[in-house]
C-alpha positions in Angstrom: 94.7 99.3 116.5 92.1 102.1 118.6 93.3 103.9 121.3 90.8 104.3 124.9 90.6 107.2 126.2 93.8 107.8 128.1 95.7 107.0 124.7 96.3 103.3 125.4 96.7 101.1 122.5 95.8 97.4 122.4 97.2 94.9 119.1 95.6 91.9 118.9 98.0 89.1 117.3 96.1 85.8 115.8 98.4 82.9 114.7 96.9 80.8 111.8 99.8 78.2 111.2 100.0 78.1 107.2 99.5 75.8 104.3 102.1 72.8 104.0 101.7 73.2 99.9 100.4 75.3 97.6 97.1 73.2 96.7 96.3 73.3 100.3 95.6 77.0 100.3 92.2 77.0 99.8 91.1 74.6 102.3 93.5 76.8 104.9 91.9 80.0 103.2 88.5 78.6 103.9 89.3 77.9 107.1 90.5 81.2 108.7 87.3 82.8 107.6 85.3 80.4 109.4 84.3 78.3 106.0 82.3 81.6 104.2 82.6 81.8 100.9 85.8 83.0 99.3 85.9 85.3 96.1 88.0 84.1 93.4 90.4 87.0 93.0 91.1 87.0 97.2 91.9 83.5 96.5 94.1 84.1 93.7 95.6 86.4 95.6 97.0 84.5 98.6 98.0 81.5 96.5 100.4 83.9 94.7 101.5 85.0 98.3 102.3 81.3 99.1 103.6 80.5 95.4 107.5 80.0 95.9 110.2 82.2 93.8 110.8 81.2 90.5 
């Protein structure tokens, strides 16, 4: 968030939908950035964000 000069604030807000399973997250990974390359640890990452509780 940045603030202009008379103290404004603007958010942006992006909807990306999400993955309908779990081995779809790298295809829905790849596609939010725009299909450049992913490192394996991001990736990682976000699957175990999707992963559902034990």
């Amino acid at each position: 968030m940045t603030a202009d000069a008379q103290g404004r604030a603007a958010v942006v807000l992006m909807a990306y939908g999400s993955p309908e399973r779990l081995s779809d997250v790298p295809a829905y990974y790849s596609d939010i950035r725009g299909g450049r390359p992913i490192r394996p640890e991001h990736l990682d990452d976000l699957v175990e964000r999707y992963r559902p509780p034990a």
